[in-house]
C-alpha positions in Angstrom: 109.9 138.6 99.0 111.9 136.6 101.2 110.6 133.9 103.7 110.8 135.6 106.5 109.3 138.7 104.9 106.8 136.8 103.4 105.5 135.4 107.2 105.4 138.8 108.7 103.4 139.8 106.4 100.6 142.0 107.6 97.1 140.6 107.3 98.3 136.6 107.5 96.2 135.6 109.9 96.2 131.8 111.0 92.6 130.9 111.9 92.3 128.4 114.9 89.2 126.1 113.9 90.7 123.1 112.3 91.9 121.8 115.7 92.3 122.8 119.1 94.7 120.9 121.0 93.5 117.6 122.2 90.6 117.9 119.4 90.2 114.6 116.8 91.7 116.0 113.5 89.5 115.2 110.7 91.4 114.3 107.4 90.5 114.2 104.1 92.4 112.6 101.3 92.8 113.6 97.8 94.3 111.3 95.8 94.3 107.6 96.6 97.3 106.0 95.0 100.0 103.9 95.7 101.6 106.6 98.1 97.6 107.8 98.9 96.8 104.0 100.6 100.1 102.8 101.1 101.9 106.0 102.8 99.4 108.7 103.6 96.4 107.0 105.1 98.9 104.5 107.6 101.3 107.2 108.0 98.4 109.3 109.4 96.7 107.2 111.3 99.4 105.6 113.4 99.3 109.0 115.4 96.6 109.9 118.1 93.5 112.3 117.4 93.3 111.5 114.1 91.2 110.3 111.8 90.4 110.1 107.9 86.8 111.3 107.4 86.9 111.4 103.7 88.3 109.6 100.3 88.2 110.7 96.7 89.9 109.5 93.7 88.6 109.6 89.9 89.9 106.0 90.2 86.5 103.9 91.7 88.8 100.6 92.4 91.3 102.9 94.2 89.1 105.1 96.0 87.1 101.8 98.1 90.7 100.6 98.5 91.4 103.5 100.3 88.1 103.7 102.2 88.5 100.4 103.6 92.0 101.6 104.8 90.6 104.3 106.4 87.7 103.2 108.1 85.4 101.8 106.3 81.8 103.0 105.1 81.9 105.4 107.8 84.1 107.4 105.6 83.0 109.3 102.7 83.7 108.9 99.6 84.2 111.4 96.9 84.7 111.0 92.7 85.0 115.2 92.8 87.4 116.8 95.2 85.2 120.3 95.2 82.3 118.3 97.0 85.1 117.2 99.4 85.9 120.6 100.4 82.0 121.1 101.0 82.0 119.4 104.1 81.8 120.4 107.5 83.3 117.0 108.4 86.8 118.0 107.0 88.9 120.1 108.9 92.5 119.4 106.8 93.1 118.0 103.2 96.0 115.3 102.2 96.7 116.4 98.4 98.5 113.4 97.0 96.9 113.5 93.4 99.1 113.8 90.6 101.3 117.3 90.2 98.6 118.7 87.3 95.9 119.3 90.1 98.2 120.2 93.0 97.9 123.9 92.6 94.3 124.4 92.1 92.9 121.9 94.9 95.2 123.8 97.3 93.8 127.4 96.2 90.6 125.4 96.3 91.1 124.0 99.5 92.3 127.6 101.1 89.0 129.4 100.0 86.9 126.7 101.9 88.9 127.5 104.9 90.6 123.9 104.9 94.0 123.5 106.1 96.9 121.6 103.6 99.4 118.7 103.6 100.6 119.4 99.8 102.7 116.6 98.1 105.3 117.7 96.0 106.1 119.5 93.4 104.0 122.4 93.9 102.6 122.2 90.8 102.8 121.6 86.7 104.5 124.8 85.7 106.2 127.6 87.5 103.7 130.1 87.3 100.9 128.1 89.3 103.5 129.8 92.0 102.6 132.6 92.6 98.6 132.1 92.6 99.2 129.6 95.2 100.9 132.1 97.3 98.5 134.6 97.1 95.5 132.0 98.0 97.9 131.3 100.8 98.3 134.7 102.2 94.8 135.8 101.8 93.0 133.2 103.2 95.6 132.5 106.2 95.5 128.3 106.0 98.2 126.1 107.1 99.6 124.5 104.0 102.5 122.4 104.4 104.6 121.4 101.5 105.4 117.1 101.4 109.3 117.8 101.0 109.9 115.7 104.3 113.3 116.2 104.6 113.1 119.6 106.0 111.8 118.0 108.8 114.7 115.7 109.5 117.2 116.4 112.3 120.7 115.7 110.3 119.1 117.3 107.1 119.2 120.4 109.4 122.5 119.5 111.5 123.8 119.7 107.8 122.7 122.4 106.8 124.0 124.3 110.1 127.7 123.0 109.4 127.3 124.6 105.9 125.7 128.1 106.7 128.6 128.1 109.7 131.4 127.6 106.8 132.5 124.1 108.0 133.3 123.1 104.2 134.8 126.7 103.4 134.1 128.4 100.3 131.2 126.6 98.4 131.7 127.2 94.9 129.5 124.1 93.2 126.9 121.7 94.7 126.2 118.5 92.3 122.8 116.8 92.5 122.2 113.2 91.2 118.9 110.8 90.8 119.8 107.5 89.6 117.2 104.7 88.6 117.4 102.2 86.9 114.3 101.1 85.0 116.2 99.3 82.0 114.6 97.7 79.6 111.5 100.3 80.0 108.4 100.4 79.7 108.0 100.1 75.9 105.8 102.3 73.3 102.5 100.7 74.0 99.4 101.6 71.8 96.9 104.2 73.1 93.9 102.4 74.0 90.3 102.9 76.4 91.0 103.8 80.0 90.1 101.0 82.8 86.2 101.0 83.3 87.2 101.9 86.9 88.6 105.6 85.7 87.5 108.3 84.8 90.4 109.3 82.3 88.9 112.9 81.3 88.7 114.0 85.1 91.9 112.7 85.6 93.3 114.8 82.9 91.7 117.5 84.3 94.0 121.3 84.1 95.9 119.9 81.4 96.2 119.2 77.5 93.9 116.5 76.9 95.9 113.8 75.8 94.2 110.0 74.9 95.0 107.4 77.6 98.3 105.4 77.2 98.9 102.6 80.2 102.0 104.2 80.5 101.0 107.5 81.6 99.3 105.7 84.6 101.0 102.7 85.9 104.2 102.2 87.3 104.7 105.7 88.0 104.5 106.8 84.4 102.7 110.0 85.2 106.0 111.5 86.2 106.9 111.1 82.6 104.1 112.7 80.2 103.1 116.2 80.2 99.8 115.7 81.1 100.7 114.7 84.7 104.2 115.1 85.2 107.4 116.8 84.5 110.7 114.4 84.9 112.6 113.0 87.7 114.1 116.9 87.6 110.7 118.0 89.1 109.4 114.9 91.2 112.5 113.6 92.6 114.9 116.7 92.4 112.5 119.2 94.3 113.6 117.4 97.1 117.3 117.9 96.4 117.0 121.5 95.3 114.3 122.7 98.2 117.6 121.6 100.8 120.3 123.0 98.5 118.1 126.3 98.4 117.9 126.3 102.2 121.5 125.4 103.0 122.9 127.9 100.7 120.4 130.7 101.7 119.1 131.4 98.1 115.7 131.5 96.4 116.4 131.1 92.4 119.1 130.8 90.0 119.6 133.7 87.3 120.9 131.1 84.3 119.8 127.4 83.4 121.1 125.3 80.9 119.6 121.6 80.1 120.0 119.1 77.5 119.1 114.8 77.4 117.0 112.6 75.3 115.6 109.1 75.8 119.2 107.5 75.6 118.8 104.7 78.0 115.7 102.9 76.6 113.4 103.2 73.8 109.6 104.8 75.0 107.3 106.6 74.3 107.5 109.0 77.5 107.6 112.9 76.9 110.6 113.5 79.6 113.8 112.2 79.0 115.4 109.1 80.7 118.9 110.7 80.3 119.3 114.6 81.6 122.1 116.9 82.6 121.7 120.8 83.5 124.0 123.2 84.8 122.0 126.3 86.6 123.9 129.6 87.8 123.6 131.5 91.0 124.6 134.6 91.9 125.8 135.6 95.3 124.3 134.4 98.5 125.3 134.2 102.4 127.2 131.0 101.8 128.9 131.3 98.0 129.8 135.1 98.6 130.8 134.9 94.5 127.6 132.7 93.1 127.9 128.9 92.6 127.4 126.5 90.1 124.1 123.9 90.4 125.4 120.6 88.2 121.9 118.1 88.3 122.3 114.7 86.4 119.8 112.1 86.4 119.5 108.6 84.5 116.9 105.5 84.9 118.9 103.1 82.6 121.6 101.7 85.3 122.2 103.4 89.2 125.8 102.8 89.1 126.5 105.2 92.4 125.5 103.0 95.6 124.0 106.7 96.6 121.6 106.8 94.5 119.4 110.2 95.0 122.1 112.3 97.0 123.9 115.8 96.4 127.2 116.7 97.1 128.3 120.2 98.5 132.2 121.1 97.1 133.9 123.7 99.3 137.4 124.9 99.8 138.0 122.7 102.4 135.7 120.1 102.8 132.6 118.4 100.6 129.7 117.2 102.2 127.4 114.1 100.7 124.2 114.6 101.7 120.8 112.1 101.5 118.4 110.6 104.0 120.4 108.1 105.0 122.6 110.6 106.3 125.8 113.0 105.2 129.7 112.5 105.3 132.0 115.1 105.4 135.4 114.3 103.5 138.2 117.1 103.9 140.2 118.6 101.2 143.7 117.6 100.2 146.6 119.9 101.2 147.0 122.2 98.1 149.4 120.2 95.2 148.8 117.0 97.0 147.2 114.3 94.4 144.7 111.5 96.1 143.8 107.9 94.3 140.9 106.8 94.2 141.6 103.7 96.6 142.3 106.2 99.2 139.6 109.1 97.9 137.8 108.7 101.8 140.8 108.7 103.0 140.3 112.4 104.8 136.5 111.4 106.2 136.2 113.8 109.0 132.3 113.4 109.9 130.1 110.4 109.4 126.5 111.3 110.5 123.5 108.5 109.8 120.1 109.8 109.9 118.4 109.3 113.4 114.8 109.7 112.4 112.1 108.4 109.6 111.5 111.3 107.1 107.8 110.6 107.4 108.3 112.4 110.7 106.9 114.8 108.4 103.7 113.9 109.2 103.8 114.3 112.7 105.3 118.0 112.2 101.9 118.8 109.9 99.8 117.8 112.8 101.9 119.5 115.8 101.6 122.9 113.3 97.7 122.6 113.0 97.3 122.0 116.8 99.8 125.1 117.4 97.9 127.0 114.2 101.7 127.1 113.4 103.0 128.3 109.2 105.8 125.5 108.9 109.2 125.5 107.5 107.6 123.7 104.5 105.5 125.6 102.8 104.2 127.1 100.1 107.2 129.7 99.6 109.7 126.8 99.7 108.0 124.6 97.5 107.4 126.9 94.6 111.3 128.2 94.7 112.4 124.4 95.1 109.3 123.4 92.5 110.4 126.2 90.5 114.2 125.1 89.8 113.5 121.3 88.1 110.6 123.5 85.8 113.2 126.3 85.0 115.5 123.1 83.6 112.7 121.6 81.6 111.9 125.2 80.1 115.7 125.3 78.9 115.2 121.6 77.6 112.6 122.8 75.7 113.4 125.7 74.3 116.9 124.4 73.3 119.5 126.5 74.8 120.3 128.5 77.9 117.7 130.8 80.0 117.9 133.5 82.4 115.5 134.3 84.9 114.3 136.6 87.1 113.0 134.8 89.8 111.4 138.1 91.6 109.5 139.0 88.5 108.6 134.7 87.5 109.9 135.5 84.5 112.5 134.7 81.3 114.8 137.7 80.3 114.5 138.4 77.3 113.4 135.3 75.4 109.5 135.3 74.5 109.3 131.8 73.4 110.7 130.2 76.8 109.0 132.1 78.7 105.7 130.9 77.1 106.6 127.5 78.8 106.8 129.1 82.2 102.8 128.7 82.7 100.9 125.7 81.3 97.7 126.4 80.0 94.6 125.3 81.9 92.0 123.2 79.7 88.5 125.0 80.5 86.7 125.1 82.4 89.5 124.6 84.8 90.8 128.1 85.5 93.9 128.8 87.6 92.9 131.5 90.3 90.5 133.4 90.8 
């Protein structure tokens, strides 16, 4: 089902009781981390007729953090989402926990008729997609996916130019996140959680795994299993969400990945060195299929672009990031270029002209208007889906194909086993 299929569908009705225009927006966050306090809560508030009504973290030291950033003791506060979703006092969720709970508190959060702001990835495994979907179709919410680019203005100049041909025949698009983290963080003991948390509910959905101060600090989660999948899922959903747009395709039919912890030694279950090549058939841009080449490293960011992709066409390539895109034109056929004078042929230099927190701003406008937005659950699980699809080839050891229509591996058993995690009971996934 296509995008546009999927939002003519039948049946999805858009209920108008979160907010009228001109109403007070009542916000309740999920989550209440570093990006919960320090990007949500200010990133909300700065905009008229809203307000935060309601915290919750399993994280007591975090969650009055966040209170106090959001209003005070006239906000409640909440150590269980579920009760969250109880009250009449919330007319929106902020999801910004940690990927392992992302699908079910959306699902939950349809079913008790609260709109969604969803931060990416969509979820732990690829096949929390599709019972996202449906929870999205049948109860008729706004959910908007946090892949903020989508809503930047030269993010979709740029994708124009390369749906209109500007850069010719597209044949490979390279994605790159670089880091660099070097020495790491170490193999630290396992050890008790801070009094503060609540490490069992933090676990949650997934394996239960004893606490290691590396799975929770300095953005460790996006390492371990238990809350995270790789920079090829946190960071390159972003990447992949825009690539899917601009090239007007929903899945790749091969994937190939291999890396290791190269760069440092840890203890992290993801590696800090990773390379994949995925395959796509034919779209509207790359009439013959194109090649998907994603690289990513957090020992030494030696490209001054250092979370970018590149689009490679017949006649032109096209750098692409939020600080903007450059178009450099190809060559003349036979015609050999050094690498003093590589942007030598820069046709188009565009900077980005708006803060990608926009994003924000769009959610709201799209509740006011009871309006489905360009980022949502669709795009997410197809963009989620691609970094997951990697990390099941990693896995498995060798290459994959998939069926994206059917959420499935062709003919391999044991990867597609890794498509769908598990959920540690009594969480259950649907229903």
């Amino acid at each position: 089902m296509t995008r546009r299929t999927f939002l003519k569908v039948p049946g999805l009705s858009v209920p108008a009781v979160a907010a009228a225009p001109n109403d007070t927006i009542n916000l309740g966050l999920i989550g209440c981390g570093a990006r919960g306090r320090g990007v949500h809560i200010p990133g909300f508030l700065k905009h008229p007729g809203v307000r935060f009504t309601a915290v919750c973290d399993v994280n007591s030291k975090y969650m009055a953090q966040a209170r106090a950033l959001a209003g005070g003791e006239r906000v409640a506060a909440y150590s269980d989402y579920r009760k969250m979703l109880e009250s009449k006092d919330v007319d929106a969720v902020v999801i910004a926990s940690n990927q392992q709970w992302h699908a079910i508190q959306t699902i939950d959060a349809c079913r008790a008729g609260k709109d969604v702001y969803l931060e990416k990835p969509l979820g732990n495994s690829i096949g929390e997609g599709p019972y996202v979907l449906e929870a999205w179709r049948k109860y008729g919410r706004i959910v908007q996916a946090g892949t903020q680019q989508r809503s930047q203005e030269h993010y979709k100049k740029a994708v124009e130019l390369i749906r209109a041909g500007k850069l010719g025949e597209i044949s490979e698009v390279r994605v790159w996140d670089y880091e660099n983290y070097w020495p790491g963080p170490g193999r630290p003991a396992d050890t008790a959680p801070p009094p503060e948390l609540d490490w069992n509910q933090y676990v949650g959905p997934s394996a239960y795994r004893e606490y290691n101060p590396n799975m929770y600090y300095n953005y460790g989660y996006d390492w371990f299993r238990v809350a995270g999948a790789g920079h090829q899922v946190a960071w390159g959903v972003h990447h992949f969400d825009i690539v899917l747009w601009a090239m007007g395709v929903e899945w790749p039919r091969t994937a190939f990945a291999t890396g290791g912890n190269y760069g440092y030694e840890t203890n992290h279950d993801y590696p800090n060195t990773f390379h994949a090549v995925m395959e796509f058939g034919p779209g509207p841009v790359a009439k013959r299929g194109f090649t998907l080449d994603y690289t990513m490293r957090t020992a030494g960011r030696r490209e001054t672009r250092s979370h970018s992709k590149c689009f490679v066409g017949s006649t032109a390539s096209m750098v692409l990031d939020r600080a903007g895109y450059s178009i450099v034109r190809e060559p003349p056929k036979g015609s050999r270029v050094s690498t003093a004078a590589a942007l030598v042929g820069v046709e188009e230099t565009v900077a980005a002209q708006d803060d990608h927190l926009y994003h924000f701003e769009v959610f709201l406008n799209n509740l006011r208007q009871r309006k489905q937005p360009a980022a949502n659950p669709e795009t997410i699980h197809y963009a989620s889906a691609v970094g997951h699809l990697m990390n099941v080839s990693w896995e498995a050891g060798r290459s994959v194909k998939w069926d994206g229509k059917q959420n499935r591996v062709i003919g391999d058993a044991a990867a597609q086993e890794l498509v769908t995690r598990v959920y540690r009971k009594p969480w259950k996934l649907g229903g």
